[in-house]
C-alpha positions as CSV (number, residue, x, y, z in Angstrom):
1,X,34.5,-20.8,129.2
2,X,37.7,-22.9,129.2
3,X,40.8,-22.3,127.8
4,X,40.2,-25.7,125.5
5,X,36.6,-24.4,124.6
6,X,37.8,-20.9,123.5
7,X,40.3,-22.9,121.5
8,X,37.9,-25.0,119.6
9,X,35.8,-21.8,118.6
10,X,36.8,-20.7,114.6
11,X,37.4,-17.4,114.5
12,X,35.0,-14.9,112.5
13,X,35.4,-14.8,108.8
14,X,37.3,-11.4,107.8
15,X,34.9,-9.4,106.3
16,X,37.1,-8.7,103.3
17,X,37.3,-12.5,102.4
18,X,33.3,-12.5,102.6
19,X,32.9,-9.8,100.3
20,X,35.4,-12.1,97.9
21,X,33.3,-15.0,98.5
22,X,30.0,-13.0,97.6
23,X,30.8,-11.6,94.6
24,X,32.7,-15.1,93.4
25,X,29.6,-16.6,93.8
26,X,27.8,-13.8,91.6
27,X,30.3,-14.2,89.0
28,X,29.1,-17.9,89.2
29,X,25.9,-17.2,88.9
30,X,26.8,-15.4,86.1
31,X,28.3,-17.4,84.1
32,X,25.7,-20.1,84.5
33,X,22.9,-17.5,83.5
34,X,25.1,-16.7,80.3
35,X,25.9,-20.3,79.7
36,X,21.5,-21.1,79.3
37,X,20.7,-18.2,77.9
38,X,23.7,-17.2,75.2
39,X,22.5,-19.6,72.7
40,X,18.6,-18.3,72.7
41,X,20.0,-15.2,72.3
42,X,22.4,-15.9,69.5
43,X,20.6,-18.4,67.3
44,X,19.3,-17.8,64.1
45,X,17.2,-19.9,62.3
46,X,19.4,-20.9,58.9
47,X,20.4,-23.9,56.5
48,X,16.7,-25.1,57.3
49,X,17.3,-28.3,55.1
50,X,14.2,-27.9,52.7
51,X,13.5,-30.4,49.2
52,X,11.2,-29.5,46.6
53,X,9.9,-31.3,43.6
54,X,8.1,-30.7,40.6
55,X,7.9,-28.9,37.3
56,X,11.0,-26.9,36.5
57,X,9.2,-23.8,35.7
58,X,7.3,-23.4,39.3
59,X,10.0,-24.9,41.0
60,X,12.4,-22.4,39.5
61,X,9.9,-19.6,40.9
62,X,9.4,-20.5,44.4
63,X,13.1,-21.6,45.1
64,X,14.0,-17.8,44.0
65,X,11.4,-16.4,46.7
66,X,13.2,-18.8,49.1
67,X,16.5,-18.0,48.2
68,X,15.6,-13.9,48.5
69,X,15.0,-14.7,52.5
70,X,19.4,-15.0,53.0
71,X,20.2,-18.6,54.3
72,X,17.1,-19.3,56.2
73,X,16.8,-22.4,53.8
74,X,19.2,-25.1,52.4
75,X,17.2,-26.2,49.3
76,X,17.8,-29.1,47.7
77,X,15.7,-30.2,44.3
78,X,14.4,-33.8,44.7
79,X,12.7,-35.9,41.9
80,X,9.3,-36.4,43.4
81,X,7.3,-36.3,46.3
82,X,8.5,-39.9,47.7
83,X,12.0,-39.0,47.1
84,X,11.1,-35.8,49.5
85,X,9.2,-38.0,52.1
86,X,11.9,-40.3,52.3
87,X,14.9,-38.2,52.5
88,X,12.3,-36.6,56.1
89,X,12.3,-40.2,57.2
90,X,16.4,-40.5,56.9
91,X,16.5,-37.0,58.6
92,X,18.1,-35.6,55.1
93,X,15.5,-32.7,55.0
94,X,13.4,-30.9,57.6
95,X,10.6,-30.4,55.1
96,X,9.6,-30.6,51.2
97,X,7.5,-28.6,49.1
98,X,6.1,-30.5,46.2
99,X,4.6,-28.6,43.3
100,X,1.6,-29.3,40.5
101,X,-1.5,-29.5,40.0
102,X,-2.0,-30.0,43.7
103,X,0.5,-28.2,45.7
104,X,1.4,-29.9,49.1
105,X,4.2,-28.5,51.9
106,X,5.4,-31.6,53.4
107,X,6.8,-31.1,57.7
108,X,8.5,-33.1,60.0
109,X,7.0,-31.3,63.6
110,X,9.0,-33.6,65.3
111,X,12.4,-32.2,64.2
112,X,11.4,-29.7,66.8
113,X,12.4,-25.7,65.8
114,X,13.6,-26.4,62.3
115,X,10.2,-28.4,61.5
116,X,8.6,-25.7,63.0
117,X,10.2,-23.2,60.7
118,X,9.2,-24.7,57.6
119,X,5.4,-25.3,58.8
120,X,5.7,-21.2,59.1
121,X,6.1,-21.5,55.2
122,X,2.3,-22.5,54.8
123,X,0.9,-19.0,54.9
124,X,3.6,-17.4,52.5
125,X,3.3,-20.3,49.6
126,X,-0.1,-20.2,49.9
127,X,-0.1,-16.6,48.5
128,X,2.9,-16.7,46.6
129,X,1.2,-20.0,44.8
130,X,-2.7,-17.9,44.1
131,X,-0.5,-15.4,43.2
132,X,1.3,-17.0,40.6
133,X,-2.0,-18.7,39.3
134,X,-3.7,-15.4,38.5
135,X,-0.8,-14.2,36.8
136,X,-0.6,-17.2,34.5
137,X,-4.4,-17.1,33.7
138,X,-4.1,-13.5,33.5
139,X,-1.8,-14.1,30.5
140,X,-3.9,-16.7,29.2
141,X,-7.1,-14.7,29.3
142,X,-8.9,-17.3,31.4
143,X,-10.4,-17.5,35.2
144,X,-7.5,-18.1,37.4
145,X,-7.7,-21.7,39.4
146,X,-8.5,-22.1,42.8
147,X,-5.3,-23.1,44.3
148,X,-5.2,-24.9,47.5
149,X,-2.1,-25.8,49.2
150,X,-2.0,-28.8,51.5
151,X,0.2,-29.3,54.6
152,X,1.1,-32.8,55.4
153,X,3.0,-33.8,58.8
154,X,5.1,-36.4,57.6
155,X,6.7,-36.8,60.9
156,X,4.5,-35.9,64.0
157,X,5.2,-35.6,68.0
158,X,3.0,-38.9,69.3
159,X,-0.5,-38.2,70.5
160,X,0.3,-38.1,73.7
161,X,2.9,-35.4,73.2
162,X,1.8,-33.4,70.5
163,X,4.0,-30.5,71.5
164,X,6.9,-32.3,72.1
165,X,7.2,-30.9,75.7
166,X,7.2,-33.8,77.1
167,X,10.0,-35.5,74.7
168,X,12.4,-32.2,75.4
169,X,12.5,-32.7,79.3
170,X,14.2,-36.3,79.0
171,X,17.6,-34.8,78.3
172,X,17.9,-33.0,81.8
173,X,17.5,-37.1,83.5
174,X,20.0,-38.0,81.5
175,X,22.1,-34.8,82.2
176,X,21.8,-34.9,85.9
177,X,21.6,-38.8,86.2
178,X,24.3,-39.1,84.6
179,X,26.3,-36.2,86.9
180,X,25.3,-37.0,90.1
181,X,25.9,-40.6,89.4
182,X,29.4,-40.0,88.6
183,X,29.8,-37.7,91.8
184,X,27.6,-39.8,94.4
185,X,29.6,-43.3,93.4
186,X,33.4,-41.4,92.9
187,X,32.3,-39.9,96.9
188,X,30.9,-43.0,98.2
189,X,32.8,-46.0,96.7
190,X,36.0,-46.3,97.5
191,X,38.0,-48.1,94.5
192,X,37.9,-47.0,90.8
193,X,37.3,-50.2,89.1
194,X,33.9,-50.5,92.0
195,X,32.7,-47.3,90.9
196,X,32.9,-48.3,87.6
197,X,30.6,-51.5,87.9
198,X,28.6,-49.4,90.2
199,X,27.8,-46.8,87.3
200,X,27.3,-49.8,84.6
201,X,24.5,-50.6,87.3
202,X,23.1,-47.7,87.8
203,X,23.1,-46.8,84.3
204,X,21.4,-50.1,83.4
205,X,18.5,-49.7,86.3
206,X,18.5,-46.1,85.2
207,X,17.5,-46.4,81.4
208,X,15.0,-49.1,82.1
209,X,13.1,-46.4,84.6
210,X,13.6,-43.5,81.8
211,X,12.3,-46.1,79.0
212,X,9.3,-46.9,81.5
213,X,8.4,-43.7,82.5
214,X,8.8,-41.7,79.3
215,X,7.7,-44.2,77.3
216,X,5.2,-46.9,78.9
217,X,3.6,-44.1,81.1
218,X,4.1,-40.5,79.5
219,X,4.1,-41.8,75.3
220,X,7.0,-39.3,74.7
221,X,9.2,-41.6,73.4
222,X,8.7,-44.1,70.7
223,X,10.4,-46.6,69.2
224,X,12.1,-50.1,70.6
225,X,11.5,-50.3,74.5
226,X,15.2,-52.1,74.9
227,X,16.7,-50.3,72.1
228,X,15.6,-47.1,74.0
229,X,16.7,-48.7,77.4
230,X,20.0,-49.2,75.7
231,X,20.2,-45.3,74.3
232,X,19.4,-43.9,78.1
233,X,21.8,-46.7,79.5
234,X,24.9,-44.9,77.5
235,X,24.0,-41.5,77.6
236,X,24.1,-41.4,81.3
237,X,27.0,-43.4,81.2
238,X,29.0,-41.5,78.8
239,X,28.2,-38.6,81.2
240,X,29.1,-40.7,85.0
241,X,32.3,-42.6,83.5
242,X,34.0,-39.6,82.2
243,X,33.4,-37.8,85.7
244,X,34.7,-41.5,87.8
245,X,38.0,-41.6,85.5
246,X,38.9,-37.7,86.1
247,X,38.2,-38.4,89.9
248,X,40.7,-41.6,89.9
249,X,43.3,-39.8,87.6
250,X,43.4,-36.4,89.3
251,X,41.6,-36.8,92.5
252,X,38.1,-34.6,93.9
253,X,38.8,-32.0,91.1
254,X,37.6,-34.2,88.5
255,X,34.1,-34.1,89.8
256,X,34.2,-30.5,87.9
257,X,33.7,-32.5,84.6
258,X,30.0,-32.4,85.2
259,X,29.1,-29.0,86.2
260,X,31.5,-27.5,83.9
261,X,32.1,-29.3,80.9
262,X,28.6,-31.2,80.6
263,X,26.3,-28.8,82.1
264,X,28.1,-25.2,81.5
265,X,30.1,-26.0,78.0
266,X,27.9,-29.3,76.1
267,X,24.5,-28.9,77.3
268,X,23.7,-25.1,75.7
269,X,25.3,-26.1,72.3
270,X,23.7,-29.8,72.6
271,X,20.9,-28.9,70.2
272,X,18.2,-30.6,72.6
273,X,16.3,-27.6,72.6
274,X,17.7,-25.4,69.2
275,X,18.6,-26.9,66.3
276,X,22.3,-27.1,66.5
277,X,22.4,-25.4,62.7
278,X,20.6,-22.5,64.2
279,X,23.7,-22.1,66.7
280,X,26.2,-19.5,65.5
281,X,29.8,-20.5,64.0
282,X,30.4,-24.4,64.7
283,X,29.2,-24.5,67.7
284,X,26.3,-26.9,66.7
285,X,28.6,-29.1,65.5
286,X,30.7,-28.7,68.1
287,X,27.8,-29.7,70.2
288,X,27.3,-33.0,68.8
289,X,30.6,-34.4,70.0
290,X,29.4,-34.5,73.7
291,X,27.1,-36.9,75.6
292,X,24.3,-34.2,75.9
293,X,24.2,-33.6,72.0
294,X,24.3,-36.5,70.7
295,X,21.8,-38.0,73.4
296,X,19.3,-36.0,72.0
297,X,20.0,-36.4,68.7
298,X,20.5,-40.4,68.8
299,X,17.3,-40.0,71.1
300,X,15.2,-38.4,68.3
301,X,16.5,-40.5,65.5
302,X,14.9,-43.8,67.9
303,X,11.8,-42.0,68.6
304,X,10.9,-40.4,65.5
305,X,13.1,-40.7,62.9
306,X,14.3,-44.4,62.9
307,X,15.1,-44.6,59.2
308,X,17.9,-41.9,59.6
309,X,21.4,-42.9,60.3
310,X,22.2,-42.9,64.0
311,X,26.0,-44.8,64.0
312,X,27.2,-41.4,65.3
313,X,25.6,-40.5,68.1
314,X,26.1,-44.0,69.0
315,X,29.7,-44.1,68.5
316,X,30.2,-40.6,70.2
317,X,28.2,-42.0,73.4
318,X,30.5,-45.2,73.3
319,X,33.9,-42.9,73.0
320,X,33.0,-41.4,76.1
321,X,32.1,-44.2,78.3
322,X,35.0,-46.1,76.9
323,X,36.9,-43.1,77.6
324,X,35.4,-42.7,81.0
325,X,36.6,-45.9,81.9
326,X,40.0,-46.2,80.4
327,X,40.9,-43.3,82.9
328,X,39.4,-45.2,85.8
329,X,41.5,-48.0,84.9
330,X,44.9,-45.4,84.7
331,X,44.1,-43.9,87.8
332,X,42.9,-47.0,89.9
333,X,46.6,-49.0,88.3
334,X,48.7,-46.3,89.7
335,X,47.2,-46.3,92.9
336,X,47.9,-49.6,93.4
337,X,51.7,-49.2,92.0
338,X,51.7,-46.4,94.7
339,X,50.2,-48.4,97.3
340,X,52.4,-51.3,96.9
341,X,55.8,-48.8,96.6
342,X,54.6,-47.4,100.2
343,X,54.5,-51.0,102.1
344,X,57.7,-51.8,100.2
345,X,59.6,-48.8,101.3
346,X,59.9,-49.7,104.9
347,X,61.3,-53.3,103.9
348,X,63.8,-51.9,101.2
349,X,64.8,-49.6,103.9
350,X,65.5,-51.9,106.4
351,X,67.7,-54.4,104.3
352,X,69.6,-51.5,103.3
353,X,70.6,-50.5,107.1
């Protein structure tokens, strides 16, 4: 071997520094394991937002029962049943429980966990309602009524996505799209203000696939197919821009904005896949301020719920792209002041000797 040869060969890695390497990559690994699975393991179900109508007496009773369960359930006393079914539409309740002569437990399935968790309440009214029955015909001295409680979906998944599996994995397109967008165009395109219009048409081609797919073809999503176009369209922006203007402000380090602060920080406390009042402290809320929360909540609202007021999740989707791009702009303007102080250094120079 030549002495230029044996000069090109790297030398080994020490093995000290691969040990260091090896276990920062386990700690990695750990914080990503924690970052998926701390708020399954933390949530609680609580401030279930439940309505219930009917006469004061009965009402009285089973909101007591309710109450005895901690802050499971937010109740909140309606006038009658379509006051209950509409405040499901607007996304003011999970669920209602109307009273009478014919009891009925009104859900929402597609609220996802918290519609869930008042569906669960079927079995317990049921007996709580037969057993107040019996107690008032026992005091009467007559046959106590047959009492049969009806549960009414106000809200369902579609047909084809009764479960609502298929509506839960659109959020990770949207997270990833969105990420490696912002990466792929801030590596490949040189020029902030480029990557920019590159992202607005991405994003564009982008939601119209998601729409197609999850809508035309799978029947997870409902509602509008431009109005959903234009919801997939954002989120992903909101998630590239932010990731271009941190790459054009502070250089390759802003590509961290993704894995970290959408994928690691936003997307556990999103509330895509737990209610974000389940979520301990304010986390939920918290949640709702990033592109991955409010996604799925604007997401929802268009699919299923398209009575409720969505103006935030809009507006939170719009900050960030907005956002996104105003850095672009920063970083690309004082690249160019840079650029043009560079070429005019050498003239300045020379009319000064």
């Amino acid at each position: 071997m030549s002495e230029n040869s044996a000069a090109e060969v790297r030398p080994h890695t020490p093995y000290a520094r691969v040990a260091a390497i090896a276990v920062g990559l386990t700690a990695v690994l750990a914080v990503i394991l924690l970052a998926f699975s701390w708020p399954a393991f933390t949530s609680e179900a609580k401030d279930v937002q439940l309505a219930i109508a009917g006469p004061d007496e009965p009402v009285a009773a089973v909101q007591a029962q309710l109450e005895s369960t901690g802050d499971v359930f937010e109740i909140t006393a309606v006038d009658d049943r379509d006051a209950a079914v509409t405040g499901i539409e607007e996304r003011d309740y999970v669920g209602a429980i109307v009273l009478g002569e014919s009891p009925e437990l009104l859900t929402a399935s597609a609220a996802g966990t918290a519609g869930a968790a008042v569906s669960q309440l079927a079995t317990p009214l049921q007996a709580a309602l037969t057993q107040q029955a019996a107690a008032a015909a026992q005091a009467a001295g007559v046959e106590a009524p047959a009492v049969q409680l009806t549960v009414t979906d106000v809200v369902p998944y579609s047909d084809d996505d009764p479960n609502g599996s298929l509506f839960a994995s659109a959020f990770f397109p949207i997270l990833f799209g969105g990420m490696i967008g912002g990466i792929a165009l801030s590596t490949i395109i040189v020029g902030s203000v480029r990557r920019v219009v590159g992202a607005l048409v991405y994003s564009a081609i982008g939601g119209i696939v998601l729409t197609s797919v999850l809508e035309g073809w799978f029947g997870s999503i409902q509602g509008g197919f431009w109005t959903d176009s234009l919801a997939f369209t954002l989120s992903i922006l909101a998630i590239a821009l932010p990731i271009i203007g941190f790459v054009a402000l502070i250089g390759r380090a802003g590509m961290a904005v993704g894995p970290v602060v959408m994928m690691l920080f936003a997307n556990p406390i999103s509330g895509a896949q737990i209610p974000s009042s389940f979520l301990p402290g304010a986390w939920g809320t918290v949640g709702q301020w990033f592109p991955p929360g409010a996604s799925a909540t604007l997401l929802r609202d268009l699919s299923y719920f398209p009575n409720a007021d969505a103006s935030f999740p809009w507006l939170v989707l719009t900050g960030w792209a907005v956002g996104g791009t105003v850095l672009a702009l920063i970083g690309h303007f004082r690249t160019s002041v840079s650029a043009d102080e560079k070429k005019a250094a050498p003239a300045v120079e020379a009319v000064a000797a």
